[in-house]
LUMGU-799320 format. One record per residue (C-alpha): y negated, x negated, z negated; residue in one letter. Coordinates in steps of 0.05 Angstrom, whole numbers, padded with zeros to 5 digits, always signed. Each point is the difference from the previous one (the first is absolute). Layout:
BEGIN
YXZA...
This chain:
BEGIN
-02218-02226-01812X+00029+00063-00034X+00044+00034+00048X-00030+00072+00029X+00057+00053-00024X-00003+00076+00020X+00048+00036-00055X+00032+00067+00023X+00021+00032-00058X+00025+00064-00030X-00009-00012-00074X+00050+00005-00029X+00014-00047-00063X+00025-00058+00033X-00064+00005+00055X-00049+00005-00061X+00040-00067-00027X-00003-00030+00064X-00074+00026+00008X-00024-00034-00061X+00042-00062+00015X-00051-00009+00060X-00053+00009-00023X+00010-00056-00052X+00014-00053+00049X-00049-00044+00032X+00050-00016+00052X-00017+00067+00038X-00053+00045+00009X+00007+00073+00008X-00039+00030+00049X+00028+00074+00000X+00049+00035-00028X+00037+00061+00041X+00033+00056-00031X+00065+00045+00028X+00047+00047-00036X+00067-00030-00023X-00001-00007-00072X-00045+00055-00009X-00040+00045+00062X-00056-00036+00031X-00051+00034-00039X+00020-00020-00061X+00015-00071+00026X-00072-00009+00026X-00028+00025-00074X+00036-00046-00035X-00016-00060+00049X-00076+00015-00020X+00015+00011-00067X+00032-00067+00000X-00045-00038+00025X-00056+00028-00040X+00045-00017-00057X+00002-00076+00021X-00075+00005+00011X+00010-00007+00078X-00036+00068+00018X-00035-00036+00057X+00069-00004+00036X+00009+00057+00051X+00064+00048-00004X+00022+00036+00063X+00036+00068-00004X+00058-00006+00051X+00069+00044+00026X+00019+00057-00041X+00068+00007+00033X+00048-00046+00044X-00006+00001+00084X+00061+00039+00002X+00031+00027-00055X-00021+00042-00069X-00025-00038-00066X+00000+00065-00061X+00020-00028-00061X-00031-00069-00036X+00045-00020-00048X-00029+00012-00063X+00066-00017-00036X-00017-00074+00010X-00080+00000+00002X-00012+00057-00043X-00060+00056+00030X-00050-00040-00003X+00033-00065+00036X-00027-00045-00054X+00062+00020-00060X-00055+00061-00026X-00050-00053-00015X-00062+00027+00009X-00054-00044+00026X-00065+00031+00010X-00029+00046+00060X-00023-00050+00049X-00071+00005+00019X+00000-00039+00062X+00022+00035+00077X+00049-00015+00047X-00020-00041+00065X-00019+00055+00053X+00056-00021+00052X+00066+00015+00002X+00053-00053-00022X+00022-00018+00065X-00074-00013+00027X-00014-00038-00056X+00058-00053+00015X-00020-00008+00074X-00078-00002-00013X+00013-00058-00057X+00045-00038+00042X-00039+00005+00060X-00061-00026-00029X+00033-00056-00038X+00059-00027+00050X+00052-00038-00034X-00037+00005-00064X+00036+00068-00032X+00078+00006-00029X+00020+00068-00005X+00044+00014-00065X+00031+00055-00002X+00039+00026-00054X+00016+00073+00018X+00025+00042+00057X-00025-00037+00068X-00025+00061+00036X-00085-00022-00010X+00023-00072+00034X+00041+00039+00055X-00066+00043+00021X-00046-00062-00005X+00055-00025+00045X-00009+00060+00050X-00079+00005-00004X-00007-00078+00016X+00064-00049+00026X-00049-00053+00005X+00000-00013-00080X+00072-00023+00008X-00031-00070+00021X-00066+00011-00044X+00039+00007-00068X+00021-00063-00039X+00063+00025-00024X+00033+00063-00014X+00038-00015-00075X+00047+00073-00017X+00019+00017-00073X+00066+00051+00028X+00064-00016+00033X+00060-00021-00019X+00035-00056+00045X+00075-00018-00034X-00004+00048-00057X+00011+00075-00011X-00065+00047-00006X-00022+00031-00053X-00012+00076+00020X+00065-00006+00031X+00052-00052+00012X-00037-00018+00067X-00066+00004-00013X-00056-00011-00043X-00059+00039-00004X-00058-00017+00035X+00033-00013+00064X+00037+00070-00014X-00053+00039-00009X-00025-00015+00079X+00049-00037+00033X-00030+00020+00068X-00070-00040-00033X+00051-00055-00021X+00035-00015+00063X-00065-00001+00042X-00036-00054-00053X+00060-00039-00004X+00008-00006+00087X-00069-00013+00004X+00004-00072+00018X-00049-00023-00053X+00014-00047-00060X+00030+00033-00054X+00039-00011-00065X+00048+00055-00036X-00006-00005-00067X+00055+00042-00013X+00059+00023-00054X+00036-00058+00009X-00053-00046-00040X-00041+00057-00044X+00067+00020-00037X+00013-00072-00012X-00067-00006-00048X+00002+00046-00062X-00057+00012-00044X+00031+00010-00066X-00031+00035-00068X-00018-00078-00023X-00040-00022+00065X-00032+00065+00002X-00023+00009-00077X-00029-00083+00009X-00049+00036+00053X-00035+00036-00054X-00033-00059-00013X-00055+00024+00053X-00035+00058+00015X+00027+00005+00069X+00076-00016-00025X-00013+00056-00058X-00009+00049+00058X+00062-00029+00033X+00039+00003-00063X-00027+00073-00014X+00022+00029+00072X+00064-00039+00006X+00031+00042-00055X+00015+00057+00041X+00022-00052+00051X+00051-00027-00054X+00019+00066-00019X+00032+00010+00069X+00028-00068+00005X+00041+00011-00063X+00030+00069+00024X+00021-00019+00080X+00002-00071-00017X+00020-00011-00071X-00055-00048-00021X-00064+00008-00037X-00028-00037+00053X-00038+00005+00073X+00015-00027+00066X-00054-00039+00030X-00009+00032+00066X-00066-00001+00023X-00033-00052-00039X+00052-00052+00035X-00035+00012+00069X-00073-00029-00032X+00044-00058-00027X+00019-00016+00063X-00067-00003+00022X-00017-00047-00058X+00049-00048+00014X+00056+00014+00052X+00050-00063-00025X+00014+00050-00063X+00057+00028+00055X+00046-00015+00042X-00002+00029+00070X+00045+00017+00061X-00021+00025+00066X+00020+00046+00055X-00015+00075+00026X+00006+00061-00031X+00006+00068+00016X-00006+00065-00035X+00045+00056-00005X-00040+00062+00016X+00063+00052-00005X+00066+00017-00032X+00026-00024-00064X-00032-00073+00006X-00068+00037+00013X-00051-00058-00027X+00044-00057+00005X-00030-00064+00017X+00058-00034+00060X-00011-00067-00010X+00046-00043+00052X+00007-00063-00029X+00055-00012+00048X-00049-00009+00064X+00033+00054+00029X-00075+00032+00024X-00010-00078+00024X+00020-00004+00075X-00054-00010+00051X-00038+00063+00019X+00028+00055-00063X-00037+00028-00048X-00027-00055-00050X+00006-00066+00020X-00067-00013-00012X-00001+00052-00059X+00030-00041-00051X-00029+00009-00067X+00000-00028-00078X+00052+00028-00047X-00009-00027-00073X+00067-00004-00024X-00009-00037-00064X-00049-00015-00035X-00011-00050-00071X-00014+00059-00052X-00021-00041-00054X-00054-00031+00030X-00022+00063+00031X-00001+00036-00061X-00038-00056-00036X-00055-00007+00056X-00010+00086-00003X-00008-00009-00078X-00054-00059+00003X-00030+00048+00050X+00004+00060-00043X-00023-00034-00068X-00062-00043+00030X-00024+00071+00028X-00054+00043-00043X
């Protein structure tokens, strides 16, 4: 049975990769996506989720328009430099035609979970502030959900907006800190494995070979663009699509437990505190019972080869 996944997404080029990476495997069924600012504001995110899915033929999947800021602190700029204005790398896909699911993000969540109990896996690959508020209208879907599995984080590796922290988790750490105490199942996906696989001009040119992978090819220019001038490779990272891969088949990484905190102040704002020392671990403190996945490595050739049988056996 395909494997009920709620995506909450702020595409974003690597959340349209990862997008389209779903929806071209049988091993999981999406049942909603839910948009929030990050890589671009939330309107935008929740236009190109439609147009997206109208893209992939997939109209009859509902899109819910979620936070437009974090809990506690300001969100002004997207960063253009990396997604271009659009989000997509200026690739224009056409207007969507289809609406936006009446309820707010957050409601969305709870209602879906609530009426399927242990049937839904919420993905998200942005900023962690819709998952927070579900959190806040309904506690109850922490034992409802199947499993919680987090593109963001970065456990025993530098960040990426700054040396402590990447960017989803930094652009609500308040969000991040509540999802990640929740007490629910849930795997980090994090720096430490989606630096480790590289797309490089060779994979991404094969993709062409489809429709779908034509689109990719076409969006991840912009994408490559930046790689090559912070990074210095024509290349991209493979951030968000690494979360669905995990999804698909979970022995492509390695994994490590224990808690994690975030940093909501100072100069470590967004860090993700993993103790991997057991230090939170005596009876009664914080997480005992909080423990949660941290992919740490992860078998990039394989991963990379299941994304492009994905990518070229799509429309």
């Amino acid at each position: 049975m395909a494997k009920k996944i709620i995506i909450d997404t702020d595409p974003g080029i690597d959340d349209a990769m990862a997008i389209l990476f779903a929806l071209n495997s049988p091993e999981l069924e999406v049942v909603g996506l839910t948009t929030i600012f990050g890589n671009v504001h939330t309107d935008l995110a929740t236009e190109n989720a439609l147009r997206l899915l109208e893209f992939a033929g997939q109209r009859t999947i509902p899109v819910a328009h979620g936070a437009t800021k974090p809990l506690h602190i300001g969100f002004e700029d997207a960063p253009t430099f990396v997604h271009g204005e659009n989000g997509l790398g200026e690739i224009e896909l056409p207007a969507a035609t289809s609406k936006a699911d009446p309820r707010p993000a957050a409601q969305f969540i709870v209602d879906m979970i609530m009426a399927h109990p242990r049937e839904i896996t919420l993905v998200p690959v942005g900023p962690l502030t819709n998952i927070a508020l579900a959190l806040a209208l309904e506690p109850r879907i922490v034992a409802n959900v199947a499993d919680v599995v987090i593109m963001g984080g970065a456990g025993a590796v530098n960040g990426n907006v700054n040396p402590a922290a990447e960017a989803n988790i930094w652009h609500d750490p308040h969000a991040a800190d509540r999802v990640f105490g929740a007490g629910w199942p849930l795997t980090m996906v994090g720096l430490d494995v989606t630096e480790k696989t590289v797309m490089d001009e060779n994979f991404l040119t094969a993709l062409r070979a489809s429709r779908t992978g034509t689109l990719i090819y076409d969006i991840t220019r912009f994408y490559c663009d930046f790689h090559q001038q912070v990074h210095g490779m024509y290349a991209a990272y493979t951030h968000d699509p690494s979360a669905i891969a995990y999804l698909i088949d979970p022995t492509l990484f390695t994994i490590e437990r224990g808690p994690i905190r975030v940093i909501c102040e100072g100069i470590a704002l967004g860090q993700t505190l993993w103790d991997r020392r057991g230090q939170w671990g005596r009876p009664n403190e914080w997480s005992v019972h909080r423990a949660v996945n941290v992919c740490v490595d992860v078998e990039s050739e394989r991963l990379l080869a299941l994304y492009k049988e994905r990518i070229l056996a799509a429309a």
